[in-house]
C-alpha distance (Angstrom), angle and dihedral (degrees) to the residues before:
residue distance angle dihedral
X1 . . .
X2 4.02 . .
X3 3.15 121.0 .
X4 3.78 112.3 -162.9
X5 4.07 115.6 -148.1
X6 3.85 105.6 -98.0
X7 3.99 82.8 56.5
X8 3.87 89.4 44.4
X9 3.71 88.3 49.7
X10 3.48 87.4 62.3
X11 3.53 98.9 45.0
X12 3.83 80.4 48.0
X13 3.94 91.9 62.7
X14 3.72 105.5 34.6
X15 4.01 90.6 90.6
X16 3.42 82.0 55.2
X17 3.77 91.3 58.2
X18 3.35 108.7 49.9
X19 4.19 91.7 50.4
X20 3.67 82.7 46.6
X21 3.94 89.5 52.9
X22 4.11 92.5 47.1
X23 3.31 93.5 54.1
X24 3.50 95.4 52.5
X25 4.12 81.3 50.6
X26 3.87 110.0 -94.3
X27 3.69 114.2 133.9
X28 3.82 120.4 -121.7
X29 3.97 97.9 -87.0
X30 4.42 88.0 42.2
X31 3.95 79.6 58.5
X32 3.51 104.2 42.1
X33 4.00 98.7 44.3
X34 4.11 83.4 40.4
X35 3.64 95.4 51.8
X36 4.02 89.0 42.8
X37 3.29 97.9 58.0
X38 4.18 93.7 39.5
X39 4.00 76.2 55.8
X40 3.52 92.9 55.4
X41 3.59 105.1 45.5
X42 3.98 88.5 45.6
X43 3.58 88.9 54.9
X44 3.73 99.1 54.9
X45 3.87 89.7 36.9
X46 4.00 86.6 60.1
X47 3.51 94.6 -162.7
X48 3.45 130.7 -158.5
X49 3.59 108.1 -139.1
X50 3.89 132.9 118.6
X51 3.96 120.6 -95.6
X52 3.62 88.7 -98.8
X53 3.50 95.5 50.8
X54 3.60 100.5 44.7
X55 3.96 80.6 50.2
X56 4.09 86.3 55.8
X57 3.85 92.3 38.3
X58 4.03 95.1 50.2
X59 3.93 89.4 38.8
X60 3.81 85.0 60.6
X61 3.34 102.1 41.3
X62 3.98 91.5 50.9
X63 3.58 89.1 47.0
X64 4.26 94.7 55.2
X65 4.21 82.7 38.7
X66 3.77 89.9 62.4
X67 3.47 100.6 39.6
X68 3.80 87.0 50.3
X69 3.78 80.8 55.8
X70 3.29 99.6 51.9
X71 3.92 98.4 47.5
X72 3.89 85.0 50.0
X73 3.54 92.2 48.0
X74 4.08 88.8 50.3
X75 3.61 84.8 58.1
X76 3.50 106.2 50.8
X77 3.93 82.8 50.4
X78 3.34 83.2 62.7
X79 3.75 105.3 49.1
X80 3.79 87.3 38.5
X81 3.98 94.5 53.5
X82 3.63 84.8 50.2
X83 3.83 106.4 40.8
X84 3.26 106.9 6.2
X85 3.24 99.5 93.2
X86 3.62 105.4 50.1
X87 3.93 89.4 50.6
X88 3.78 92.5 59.7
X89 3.88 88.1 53.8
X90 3.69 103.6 49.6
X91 3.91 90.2 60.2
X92 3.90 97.9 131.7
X93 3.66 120.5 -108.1
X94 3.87 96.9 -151.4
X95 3.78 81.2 80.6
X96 3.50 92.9 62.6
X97 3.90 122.0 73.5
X98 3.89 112.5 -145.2
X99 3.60 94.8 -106.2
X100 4.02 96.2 65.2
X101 3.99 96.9 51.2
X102 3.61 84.6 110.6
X103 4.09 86.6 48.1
X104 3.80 87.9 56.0
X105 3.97 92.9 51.4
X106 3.62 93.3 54.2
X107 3.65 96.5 43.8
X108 4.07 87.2 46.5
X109 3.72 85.4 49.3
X110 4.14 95.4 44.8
X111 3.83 78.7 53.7
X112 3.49 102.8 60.7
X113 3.72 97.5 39.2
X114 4.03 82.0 62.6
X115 3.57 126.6 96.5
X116 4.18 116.3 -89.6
X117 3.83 82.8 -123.5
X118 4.17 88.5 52.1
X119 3.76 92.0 41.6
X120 3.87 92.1 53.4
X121 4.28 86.4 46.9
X122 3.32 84.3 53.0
X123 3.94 102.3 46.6
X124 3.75 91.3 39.3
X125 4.12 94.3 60.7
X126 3.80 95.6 30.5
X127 3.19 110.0 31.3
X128 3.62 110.2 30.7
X129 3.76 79.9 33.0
X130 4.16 86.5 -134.9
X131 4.15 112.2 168.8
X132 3.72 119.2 -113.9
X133 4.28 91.6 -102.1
X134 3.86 94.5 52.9
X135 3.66 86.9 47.1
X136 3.54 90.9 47.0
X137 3.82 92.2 50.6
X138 3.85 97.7 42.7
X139 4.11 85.0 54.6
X140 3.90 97.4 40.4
X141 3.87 89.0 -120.2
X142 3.88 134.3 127.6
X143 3.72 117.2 -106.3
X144 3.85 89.0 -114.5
X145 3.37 88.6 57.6
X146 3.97 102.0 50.9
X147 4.01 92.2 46.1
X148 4.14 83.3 51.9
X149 3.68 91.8 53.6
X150 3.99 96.2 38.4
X151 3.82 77.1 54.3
X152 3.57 98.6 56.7
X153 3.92 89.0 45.8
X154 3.78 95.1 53.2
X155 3.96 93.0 43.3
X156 4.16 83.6 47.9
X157 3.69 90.1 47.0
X158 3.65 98.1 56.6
X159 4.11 91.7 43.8
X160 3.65 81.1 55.0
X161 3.65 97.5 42.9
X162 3.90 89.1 47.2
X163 3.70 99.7 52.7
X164 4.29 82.8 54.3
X165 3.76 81.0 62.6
X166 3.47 99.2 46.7
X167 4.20 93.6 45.3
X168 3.45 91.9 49.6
């Protein structure tokens, strides 16, 4: 693949990015999937701005990203805090045969060792059965982005599910 120099310009700066987006208090995924789509959006933009003010414009734009993130994030909390909870119950129990009971307590309590932000990921394709673009839309993130994260949650689910096993 070539990558012609406004697109390794970019590449140049995305390191850049995601210390920029730490230090402002987003954790190292928060950063990464920030700074990928900030990427992405630049790219198809095709500015025409210097290196230093691409630098300033991405900076910017990560910066506004995040915060969007955050005051999303606050209200999911929210919703979660206040419904949350009574959505994880009402999961049916026809759908469970008798001999994975024990399955459903673990995954119940993999759940709730998640984040609220995870739990709501969670509830929004499984639950409320949503597809990965509305979910993507009602969270203001690309699509690559929410299967990434549903990723993470799955592969955290079964670490969490698996050390059940092993306690027990």
């Amino acid at each position: 693949m070539k990558v012609n120099r406004y697109e390794q310009v970019l590449l140049d700066i995305i390191p850049e990015l995601i210390i920029f987006l730490q230090k402002l208090g987003a954790t190292k995924t928060e950063a990464e999937d920030l700074s990928q789509d900030i990427f992405i959006k630049a790219w198809q933009m095709d500015l025409e701005l210097s290196p230093l003010q691409l630098k300033a414009y991405l900076k910017k734009a990560a910066k506004s990203h995040y915060i969007d993130l955050r005051r999303h994030q606050q209200r999911a909390k929210i919703i979660i805090d206040r419904f949350g909870p009574t959505l994880l119950k009402e999961v049916d129990d026809s759908v469970f045969c008798a001999e994975t009971i024990k399955n459903k307590q673990r995954l119940f309590g993999a759940l709730e060792k998640l984040t609220l932000v995870e739990q709501k990921l969670i509830l929004e394709r499984y639950q409320q059965r949503d597809s990965i673009q509305k979910i993507a839309e009602k969270n203001s993130l690309s699509q690559a982005a929410v299967k990434m994260r549903l990723y993470r949650v799955k592969r955290k689910l079964r670490r969490l599910m698996k050390r059940g096993w092993k306690s027990e």
